[in-house]
Kinemage of the C-alpha trace (Angstrom):
@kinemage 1
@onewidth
@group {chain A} dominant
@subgroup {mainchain}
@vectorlist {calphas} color= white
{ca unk a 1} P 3.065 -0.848 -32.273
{ca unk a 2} L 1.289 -0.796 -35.819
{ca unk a 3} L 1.773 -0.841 -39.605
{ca unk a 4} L 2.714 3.230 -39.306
{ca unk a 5} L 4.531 3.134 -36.511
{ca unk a 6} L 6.635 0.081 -37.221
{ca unk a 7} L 7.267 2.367 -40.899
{ca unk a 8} L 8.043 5.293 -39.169
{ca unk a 9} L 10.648 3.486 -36.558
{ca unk a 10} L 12.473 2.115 -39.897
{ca unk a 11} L 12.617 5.628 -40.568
{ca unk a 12} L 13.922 6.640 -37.378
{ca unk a 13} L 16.658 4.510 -37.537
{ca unk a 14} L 17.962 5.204 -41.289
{ca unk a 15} L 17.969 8.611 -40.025
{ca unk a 16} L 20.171 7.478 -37.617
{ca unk a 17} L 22.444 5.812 -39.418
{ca unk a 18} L 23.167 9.150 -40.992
{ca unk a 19} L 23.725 10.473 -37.975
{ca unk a 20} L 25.789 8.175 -36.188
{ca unk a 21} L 27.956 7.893 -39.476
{ca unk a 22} L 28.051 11.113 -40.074
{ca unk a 23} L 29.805 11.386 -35.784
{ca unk a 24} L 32.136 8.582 -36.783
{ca unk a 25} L 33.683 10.149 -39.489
{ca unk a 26} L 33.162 13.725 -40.105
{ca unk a 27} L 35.821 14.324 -37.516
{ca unk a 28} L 38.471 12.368 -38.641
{ca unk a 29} L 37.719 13.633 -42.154
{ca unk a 30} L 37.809 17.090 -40.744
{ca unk a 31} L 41.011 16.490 -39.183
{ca unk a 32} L 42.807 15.119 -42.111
{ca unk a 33} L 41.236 18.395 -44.175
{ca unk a 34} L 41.631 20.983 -41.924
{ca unk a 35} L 44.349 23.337 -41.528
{ca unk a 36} L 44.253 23.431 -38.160
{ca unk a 37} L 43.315 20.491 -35.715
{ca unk a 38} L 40.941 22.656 -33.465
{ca unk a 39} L 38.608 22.909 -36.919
{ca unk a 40} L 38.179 19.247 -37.429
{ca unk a 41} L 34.939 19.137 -35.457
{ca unk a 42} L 33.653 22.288 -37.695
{ca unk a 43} L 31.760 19.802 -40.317
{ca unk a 44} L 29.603 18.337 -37.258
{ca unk a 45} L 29.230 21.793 -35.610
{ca unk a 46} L 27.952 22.898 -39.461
{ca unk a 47} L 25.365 19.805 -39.278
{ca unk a 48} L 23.816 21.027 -35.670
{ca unk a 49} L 24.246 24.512 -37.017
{ca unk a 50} L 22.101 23.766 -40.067
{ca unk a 51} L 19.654 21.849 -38.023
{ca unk a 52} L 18.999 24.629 -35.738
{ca unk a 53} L 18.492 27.420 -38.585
{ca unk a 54} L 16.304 24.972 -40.034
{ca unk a 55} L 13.526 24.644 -37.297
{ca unk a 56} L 11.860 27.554 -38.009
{ca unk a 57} L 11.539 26.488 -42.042
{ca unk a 58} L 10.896 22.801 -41.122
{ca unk a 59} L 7.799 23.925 -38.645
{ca unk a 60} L 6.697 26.171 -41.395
{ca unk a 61} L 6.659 23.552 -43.980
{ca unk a 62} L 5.193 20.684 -41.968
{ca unk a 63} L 2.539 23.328 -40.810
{ca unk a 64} L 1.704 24.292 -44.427
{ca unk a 65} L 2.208 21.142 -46.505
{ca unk a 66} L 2.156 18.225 -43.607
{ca unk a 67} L 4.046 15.366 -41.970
{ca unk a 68} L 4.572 13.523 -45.108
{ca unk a 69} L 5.391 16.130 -47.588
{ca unk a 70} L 7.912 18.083 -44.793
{ca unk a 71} L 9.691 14.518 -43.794
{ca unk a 72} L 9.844 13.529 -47.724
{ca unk a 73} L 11.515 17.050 -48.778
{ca unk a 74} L 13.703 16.390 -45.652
{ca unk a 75} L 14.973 12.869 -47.069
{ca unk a 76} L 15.613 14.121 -50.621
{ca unk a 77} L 18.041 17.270 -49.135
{ca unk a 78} L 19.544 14.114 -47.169
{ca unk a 79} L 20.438 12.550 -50.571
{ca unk a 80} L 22.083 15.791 -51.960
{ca unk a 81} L 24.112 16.800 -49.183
{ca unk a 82} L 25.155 13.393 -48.862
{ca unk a 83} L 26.398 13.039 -52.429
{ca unk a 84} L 28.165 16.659 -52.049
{ca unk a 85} L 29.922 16.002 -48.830
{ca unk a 86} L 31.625 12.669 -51.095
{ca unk a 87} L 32.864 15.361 -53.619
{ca unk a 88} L 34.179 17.426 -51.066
{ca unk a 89} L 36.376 14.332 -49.529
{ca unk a 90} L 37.065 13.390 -52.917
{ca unk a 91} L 38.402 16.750 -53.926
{ca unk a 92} L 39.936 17.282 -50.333
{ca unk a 93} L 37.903 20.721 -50.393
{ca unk a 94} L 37.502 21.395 -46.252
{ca unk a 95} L 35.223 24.329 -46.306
{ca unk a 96} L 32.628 22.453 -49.603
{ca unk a 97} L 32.010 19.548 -46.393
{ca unk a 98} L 31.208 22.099 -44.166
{ca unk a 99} L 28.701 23.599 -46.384
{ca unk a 100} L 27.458 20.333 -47.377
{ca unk a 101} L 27.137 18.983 -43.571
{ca unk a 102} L 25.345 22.694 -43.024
{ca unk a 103} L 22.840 21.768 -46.041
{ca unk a 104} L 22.226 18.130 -43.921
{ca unk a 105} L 21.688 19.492 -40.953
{ca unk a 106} L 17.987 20.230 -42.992
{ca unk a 107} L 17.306 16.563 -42.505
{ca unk a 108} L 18.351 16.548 -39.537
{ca unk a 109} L 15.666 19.432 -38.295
{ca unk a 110} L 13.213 17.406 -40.229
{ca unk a 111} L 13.766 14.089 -39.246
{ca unk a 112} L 13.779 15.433 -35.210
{ca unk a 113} L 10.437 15.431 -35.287
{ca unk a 114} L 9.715 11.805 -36.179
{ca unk a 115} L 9.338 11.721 -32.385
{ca unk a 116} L 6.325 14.424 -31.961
{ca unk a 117} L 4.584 12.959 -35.372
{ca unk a 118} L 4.681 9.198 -33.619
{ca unk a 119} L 1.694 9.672 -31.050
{ca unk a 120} L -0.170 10.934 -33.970
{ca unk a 121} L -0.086 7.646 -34.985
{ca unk a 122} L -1.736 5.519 -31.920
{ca unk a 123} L -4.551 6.543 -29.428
{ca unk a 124} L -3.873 9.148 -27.137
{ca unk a 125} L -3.276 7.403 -23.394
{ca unk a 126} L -0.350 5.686 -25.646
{ca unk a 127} L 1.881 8.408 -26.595
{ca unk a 128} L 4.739 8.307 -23.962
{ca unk a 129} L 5.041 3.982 -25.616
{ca unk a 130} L 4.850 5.851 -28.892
{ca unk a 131} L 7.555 8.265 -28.874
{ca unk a 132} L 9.474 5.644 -26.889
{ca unk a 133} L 9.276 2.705 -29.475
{ca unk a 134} L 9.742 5.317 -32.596
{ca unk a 135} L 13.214 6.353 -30.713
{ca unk a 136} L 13.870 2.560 -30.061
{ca unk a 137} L 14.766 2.616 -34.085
{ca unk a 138} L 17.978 4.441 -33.434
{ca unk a 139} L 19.203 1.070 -32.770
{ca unk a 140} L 19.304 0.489 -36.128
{ca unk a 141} L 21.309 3.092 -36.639
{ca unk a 142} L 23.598 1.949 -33.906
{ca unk a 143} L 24.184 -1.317 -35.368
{ca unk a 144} L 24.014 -0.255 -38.654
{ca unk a 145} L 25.903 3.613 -39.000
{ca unk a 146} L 29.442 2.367 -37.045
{ca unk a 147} L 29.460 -0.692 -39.300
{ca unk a 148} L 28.420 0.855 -42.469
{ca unk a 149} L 31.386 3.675 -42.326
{ca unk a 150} L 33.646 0.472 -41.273
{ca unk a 151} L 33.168 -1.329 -44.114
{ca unk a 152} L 32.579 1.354 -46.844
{ca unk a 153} L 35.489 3.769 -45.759
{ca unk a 154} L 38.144 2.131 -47.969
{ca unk a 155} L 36.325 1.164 -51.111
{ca unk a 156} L 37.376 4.189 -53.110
{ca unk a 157} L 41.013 5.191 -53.223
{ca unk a 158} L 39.867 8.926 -51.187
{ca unk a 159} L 39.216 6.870 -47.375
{ca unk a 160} L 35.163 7.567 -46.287
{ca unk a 161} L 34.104 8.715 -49.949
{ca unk a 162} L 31.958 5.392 -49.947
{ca unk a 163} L 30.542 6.033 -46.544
{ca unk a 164} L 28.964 9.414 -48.130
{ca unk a 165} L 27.827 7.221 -51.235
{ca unk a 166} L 26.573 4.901 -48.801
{ca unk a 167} L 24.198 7.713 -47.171
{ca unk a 168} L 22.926 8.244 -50.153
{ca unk a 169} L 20.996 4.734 -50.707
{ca unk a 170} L 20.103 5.104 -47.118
{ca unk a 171} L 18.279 8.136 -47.980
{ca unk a 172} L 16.753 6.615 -50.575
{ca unk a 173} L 15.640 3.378 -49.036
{ca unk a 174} L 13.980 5.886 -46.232
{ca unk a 175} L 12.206 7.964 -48.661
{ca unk a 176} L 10.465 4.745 -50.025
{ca unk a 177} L 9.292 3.850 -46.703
{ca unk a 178} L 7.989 7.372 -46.042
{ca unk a 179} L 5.845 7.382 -49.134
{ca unk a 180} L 3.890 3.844 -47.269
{ca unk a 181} L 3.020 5.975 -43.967
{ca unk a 182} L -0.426 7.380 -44.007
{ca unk a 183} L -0.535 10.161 -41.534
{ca unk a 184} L -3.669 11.935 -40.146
{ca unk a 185} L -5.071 13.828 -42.788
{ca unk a 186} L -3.109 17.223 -43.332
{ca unk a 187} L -5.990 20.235 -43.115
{ca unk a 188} L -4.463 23.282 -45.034
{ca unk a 189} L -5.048 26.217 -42.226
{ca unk a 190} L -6.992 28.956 -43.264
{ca unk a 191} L -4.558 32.454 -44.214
{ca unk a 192} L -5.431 33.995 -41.185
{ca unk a 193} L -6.142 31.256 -38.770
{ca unk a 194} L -5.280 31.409 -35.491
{ca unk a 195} L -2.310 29.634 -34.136
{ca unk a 196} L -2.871 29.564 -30.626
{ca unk a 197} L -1.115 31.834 -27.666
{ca unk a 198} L 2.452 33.608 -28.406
{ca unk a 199} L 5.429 31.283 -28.663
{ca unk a 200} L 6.620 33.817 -25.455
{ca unk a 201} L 3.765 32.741 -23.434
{ca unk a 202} L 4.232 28.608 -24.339
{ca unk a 203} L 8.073 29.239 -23.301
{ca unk a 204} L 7.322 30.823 -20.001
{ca unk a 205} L 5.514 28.040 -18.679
{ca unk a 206} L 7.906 25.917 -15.902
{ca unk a 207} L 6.573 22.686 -17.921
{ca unk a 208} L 8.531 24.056 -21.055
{ca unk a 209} L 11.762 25.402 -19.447
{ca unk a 210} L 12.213 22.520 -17.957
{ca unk a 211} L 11.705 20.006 -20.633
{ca unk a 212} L 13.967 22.238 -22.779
{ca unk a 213} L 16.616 22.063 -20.215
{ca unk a 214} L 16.594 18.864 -19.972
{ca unk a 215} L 16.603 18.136 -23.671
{ca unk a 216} L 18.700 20.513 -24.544
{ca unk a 217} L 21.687 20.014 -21.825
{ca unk a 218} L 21.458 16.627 -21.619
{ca unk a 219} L 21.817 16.561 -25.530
{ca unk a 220} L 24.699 19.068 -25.298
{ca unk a 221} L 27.001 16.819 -22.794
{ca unk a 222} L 26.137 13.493 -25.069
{ca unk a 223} L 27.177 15.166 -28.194
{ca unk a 224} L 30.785 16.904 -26.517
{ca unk a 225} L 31.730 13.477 -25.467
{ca unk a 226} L 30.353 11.862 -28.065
{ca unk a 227} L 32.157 13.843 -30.649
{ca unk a 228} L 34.964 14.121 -28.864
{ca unk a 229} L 35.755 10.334 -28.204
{ca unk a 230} L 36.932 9.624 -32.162
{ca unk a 231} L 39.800 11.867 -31.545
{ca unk a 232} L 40.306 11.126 -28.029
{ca unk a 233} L 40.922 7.598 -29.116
{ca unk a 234} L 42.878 8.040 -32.270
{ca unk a 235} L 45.117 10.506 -30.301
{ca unk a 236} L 45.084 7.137 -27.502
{ca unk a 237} L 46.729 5.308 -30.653
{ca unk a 238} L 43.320 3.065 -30.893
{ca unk a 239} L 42.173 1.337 -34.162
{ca unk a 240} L 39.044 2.956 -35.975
{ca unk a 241} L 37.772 -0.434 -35.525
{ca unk a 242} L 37.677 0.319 -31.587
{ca unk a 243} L 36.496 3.655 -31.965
{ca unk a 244} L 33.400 2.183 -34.185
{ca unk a 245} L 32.915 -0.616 -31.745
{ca unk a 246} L 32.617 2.257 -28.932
{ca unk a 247} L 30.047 4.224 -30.774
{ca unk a 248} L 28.251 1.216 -31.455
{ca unk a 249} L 27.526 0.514 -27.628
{ca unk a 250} L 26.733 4.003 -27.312
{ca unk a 251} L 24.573 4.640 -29.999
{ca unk a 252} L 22.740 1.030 -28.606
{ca unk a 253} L 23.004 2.838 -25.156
{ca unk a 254} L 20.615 5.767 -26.627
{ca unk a 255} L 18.325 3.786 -28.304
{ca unk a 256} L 17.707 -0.045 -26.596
{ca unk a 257} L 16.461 1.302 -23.522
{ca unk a 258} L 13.747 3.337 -25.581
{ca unk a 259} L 12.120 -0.400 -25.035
{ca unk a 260} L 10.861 0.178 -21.633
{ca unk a 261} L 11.660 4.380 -21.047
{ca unk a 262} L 8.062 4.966 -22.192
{ca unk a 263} L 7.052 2.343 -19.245
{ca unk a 264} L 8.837 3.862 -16.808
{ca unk a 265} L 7.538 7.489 -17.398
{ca unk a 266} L 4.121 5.749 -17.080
{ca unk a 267} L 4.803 3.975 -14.357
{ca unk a 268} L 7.528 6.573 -12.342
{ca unk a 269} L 6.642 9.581 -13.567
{ca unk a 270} L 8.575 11.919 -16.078
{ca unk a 271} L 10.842 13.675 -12.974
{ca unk a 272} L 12.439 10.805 -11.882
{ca unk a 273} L 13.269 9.247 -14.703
{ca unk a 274} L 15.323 12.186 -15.883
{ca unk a 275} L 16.964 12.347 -12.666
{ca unk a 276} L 17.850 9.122 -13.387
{ca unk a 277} L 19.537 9.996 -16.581
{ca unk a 278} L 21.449 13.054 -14.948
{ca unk a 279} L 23.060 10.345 -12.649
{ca unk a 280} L 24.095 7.931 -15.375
{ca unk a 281} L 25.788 10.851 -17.262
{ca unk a 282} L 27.452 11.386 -14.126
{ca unk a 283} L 28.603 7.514 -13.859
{ca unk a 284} L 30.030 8.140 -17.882
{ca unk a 285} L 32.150 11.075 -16.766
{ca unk a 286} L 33.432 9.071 -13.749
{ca unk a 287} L 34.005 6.156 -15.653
{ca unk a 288} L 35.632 8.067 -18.220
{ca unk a 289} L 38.221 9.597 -15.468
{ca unk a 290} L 39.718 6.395 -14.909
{ca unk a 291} L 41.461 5.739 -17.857
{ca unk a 292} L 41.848 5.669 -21.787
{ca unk a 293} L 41.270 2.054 -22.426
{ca unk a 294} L 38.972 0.300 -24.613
{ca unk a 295} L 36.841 -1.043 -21.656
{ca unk a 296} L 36.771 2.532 -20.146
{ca unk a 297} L 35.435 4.266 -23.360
{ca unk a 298} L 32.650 1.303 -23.768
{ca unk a 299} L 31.378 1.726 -20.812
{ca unk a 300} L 31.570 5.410 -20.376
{ca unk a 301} L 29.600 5.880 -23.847
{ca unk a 302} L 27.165 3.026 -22.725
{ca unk a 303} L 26.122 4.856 -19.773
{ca unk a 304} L 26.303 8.537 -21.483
{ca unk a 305} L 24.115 6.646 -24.325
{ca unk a 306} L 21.048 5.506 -21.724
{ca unk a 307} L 21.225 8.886 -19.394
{ca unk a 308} L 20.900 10.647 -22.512
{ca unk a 309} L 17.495 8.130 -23.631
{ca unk a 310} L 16.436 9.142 -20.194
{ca unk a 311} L 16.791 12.792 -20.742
{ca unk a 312} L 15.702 13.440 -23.951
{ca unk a 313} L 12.527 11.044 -23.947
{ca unk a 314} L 11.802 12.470 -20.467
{ca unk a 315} L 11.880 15.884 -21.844
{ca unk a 316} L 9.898 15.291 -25.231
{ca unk a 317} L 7.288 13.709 -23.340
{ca unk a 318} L 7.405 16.328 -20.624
{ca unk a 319} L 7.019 18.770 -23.638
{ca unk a 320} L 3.573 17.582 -24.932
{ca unk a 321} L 2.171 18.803 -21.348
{ca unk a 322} L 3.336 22.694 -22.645
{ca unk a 323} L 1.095 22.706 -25.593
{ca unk a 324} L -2.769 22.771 -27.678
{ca unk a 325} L -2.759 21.134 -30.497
{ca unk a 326} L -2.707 24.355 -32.412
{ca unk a 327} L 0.521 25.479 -30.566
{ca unk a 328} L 2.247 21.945 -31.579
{ca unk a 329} L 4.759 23.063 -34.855
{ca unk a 330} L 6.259 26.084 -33.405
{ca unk a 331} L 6.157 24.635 -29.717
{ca unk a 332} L 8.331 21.803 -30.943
{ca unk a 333} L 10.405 23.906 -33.288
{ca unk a 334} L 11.406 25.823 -30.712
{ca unk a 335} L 12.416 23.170 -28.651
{ca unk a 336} L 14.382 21.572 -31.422
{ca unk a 337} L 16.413 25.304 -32.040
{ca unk a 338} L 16.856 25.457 -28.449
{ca unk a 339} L 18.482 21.785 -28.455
{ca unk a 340} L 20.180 22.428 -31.861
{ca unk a 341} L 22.006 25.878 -30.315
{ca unk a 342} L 23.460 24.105 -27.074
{ca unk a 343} L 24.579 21.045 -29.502
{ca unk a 344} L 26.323 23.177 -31.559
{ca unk a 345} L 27.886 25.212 -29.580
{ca unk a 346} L 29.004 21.634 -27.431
{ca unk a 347} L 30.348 20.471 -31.061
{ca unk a 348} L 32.894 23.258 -31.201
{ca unk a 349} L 33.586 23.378 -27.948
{ca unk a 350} L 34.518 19.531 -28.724
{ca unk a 351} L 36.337 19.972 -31.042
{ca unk a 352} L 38.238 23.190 -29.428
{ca unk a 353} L 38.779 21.247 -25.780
{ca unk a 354} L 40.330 17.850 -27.002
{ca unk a 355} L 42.867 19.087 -28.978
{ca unk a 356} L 44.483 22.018 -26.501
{ca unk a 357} L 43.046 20.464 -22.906
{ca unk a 358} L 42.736 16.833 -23.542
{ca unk a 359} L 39.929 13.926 -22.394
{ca unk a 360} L 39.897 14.711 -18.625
{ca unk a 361} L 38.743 18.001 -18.688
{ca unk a 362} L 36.260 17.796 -21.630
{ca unk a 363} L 34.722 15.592 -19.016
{ca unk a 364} L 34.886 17.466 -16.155
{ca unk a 365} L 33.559 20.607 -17.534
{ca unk a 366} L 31.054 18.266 -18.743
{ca unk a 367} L 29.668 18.271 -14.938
{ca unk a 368} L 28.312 22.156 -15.355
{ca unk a 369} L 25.854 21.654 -17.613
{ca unk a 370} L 24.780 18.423 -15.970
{ca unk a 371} L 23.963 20.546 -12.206
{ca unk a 372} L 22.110 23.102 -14.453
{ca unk a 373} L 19.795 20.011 -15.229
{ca unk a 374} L 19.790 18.771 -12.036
{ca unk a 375} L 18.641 22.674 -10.583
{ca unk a 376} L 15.634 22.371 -13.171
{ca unk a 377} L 14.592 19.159 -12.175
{ca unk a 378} L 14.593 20.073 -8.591
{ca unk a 379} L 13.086 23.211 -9.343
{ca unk a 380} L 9.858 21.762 -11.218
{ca unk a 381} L 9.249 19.105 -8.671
{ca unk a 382} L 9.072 21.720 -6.082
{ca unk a 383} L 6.445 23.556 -8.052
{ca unk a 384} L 4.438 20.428 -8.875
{ca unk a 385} L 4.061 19.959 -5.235
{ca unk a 386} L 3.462 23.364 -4.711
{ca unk a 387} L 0.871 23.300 -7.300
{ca unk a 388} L -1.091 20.140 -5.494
{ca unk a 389} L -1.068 21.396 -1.785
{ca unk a 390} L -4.449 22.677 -1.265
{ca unk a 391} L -5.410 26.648 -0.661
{ca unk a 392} L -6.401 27.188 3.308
């Protein structure tokens, strides 16, 4: 951990707090909006939506203008959207939040890679620690996003108009930090320069399918039950004090562990520790099958929250091993639209399957996705020692 890095987690976990603020309420704001119940999850599905249409501009701009420029533009579209999502709650205009969450999701596409620009911040035989301890950040936003829309939802007559205000000076506050990082030097590329092999050719390679899979489904089950367990719980008569409580663990499930994840890659290898996350997720869903009380949604989320750390670190890290340095903005962008797609599509589906089928089988079709993961996992480690047994 240095200067930049330390920066850079700070940054990581405003971001966040935006996000984890943005799951706590946009779903109960949808529902009290919407005209019909199956829509309240729309303005998170609009934020992943955004996000994912936004790769392919955000790896264009942080190719052509850098980290720092991209990540600062990223912050400022934060503010706006923030600001307009407040005037859509205030105004009780549905369809003006999801636009305005769409807009976010910009920042969100941005801020994603916060996690490929941290090992350009440390030596190379360190970048598994550094994309690790940059994650590690989100606890910020775990302690910080849950407790923030707690406390800020009722000071305005319209309830969670502050919270949006509130993501506004946490916008801010990160876009003063940014301006203190000093990135590697950002070399213009030449009109015509080359840009390594086709994005067809990265993508074929077993070391990127299966890093996306990972990524990607493992992110897709965290976010279903993850958006779905506000509702779940207000329809289960809880407080929104318990329901921010539960996303508190979780969100401190995601991101604590980022401690020692880098470690264990090191020390394990990438395989197993994703494995290990597929298992956890599995724990969450059995956990979550035994009941609708507050200790049964802690715990559920707390174990969804570290199999998803294990997942999603194992298969950024896994990533880096799919492409030159050349290759590295539209190798990661497409990882990030591939992750982007199966969240959004998990947000509607939220939505959708906990208010017509209910908790139990949100989290049983959660298992699908889960064996898809567990396939890829299986399949790569069977083609690693494949690749290692000598030619007779």
């Amino acid at each position: 951990m240095n200067r930049k890095l330390f920066l850079l987690t700070l940054c990581q976990g405003l971001f966040l707090t935006n996000n984890v603020t943005f799951i706590a309420i946009n779903g109960l704001v949808g529902l009290t909006l919407a005209q019909y119940s199956w829509l309240a999850t729309l303005p998170i599905t609009a934020y992943v939506v955004g996000a994912a249409l936004s790769t392919a501009p955000v790896a264009r701009s942080q190719r052509l203008l850098g980290r720092k420029r991209s990540f600062q533009i990223g912050l400022l579209v934060a503010a706006g959207s923030a600001g307009i999502c407040a005037w859509a709650t205030a105004s009780q205009q549905f369809w003006l939040l999801v636009a305005a969450t769409f807009v976010a999701g910009y920042y969100s596409a941005n801020a994603s890679l916060y996690r490929f620009a941290a090992p350009e911040l440390v030596a190379p035989a360190f970048k598994e620690k550094a994309i690790s301890l940059v994650l590690a950040g989100g606890i910020v936003g775990a302690v910080v996003g849950p407790n923030l829309a707690n406390v800020t939802r009722g000071l305005l007559p319209t309830p969670f108009v502050g919270a949006y205000l509130a993501l506004i000076c946490v916008a801010v506050l990160s876009l003063v930090i940014m301006t203190f990082i000093d990135f590697p030097p950002h070399i213009v590329p030449a009109p015509h320069a080359t840009t390594g092999r086709p994005l067809s050719q990265i993508m074929r390679q077993p070391v990127f399918f299966v890093a996306v899979a990972g990524a990607a489904f493992g992110y897709a089950v965290m976010n279903l039950l993850m958006a779905a367990t506000p509702l779940a719980m207000k329809m289960h008569d809880h407080p929104f004090g318990n329901i921010a409580f539960v996303l508190e663990w979780h969100v401190m499930g995601m991101f604590v562990p980022s401690f020692f994840t880098g470690h264990l890659v090191k020390r394990y290898g990438v395989l197993p520790v994703m494995s290990s996350g597929v298992a956890l997720m599995v724990v969450c869903v059995l956990i979550a099958l035994t009941g609708v009380e507050l200790m049964q949604f802690t715990i559920a989320l707390l174990a969804l929250g570290v199999g998803w750390n294990f997942l999603y670190i194992g298969g950024s890290t896994l990533l880096t091993e799919a492409y030159r340095p050349e290759e590295k903005n539209k190798t990661q962008g497409a990882m990030d639209f591939c992750v982007y797609t199966s969240v959004a599509i998990s947000s509607f589906a939220s939505g959708v399957l906990i208010t017509t089928e209910g908790w139990t089988w949100i989290n049983v079709g959660s298992l699908v996705p889960l064996a898809l993961v567990v396939l890829a996992l299986w399949w790569m480690a069977r083609h690693r020692v494949q690749a290692r047994r000598p030619i007779l």
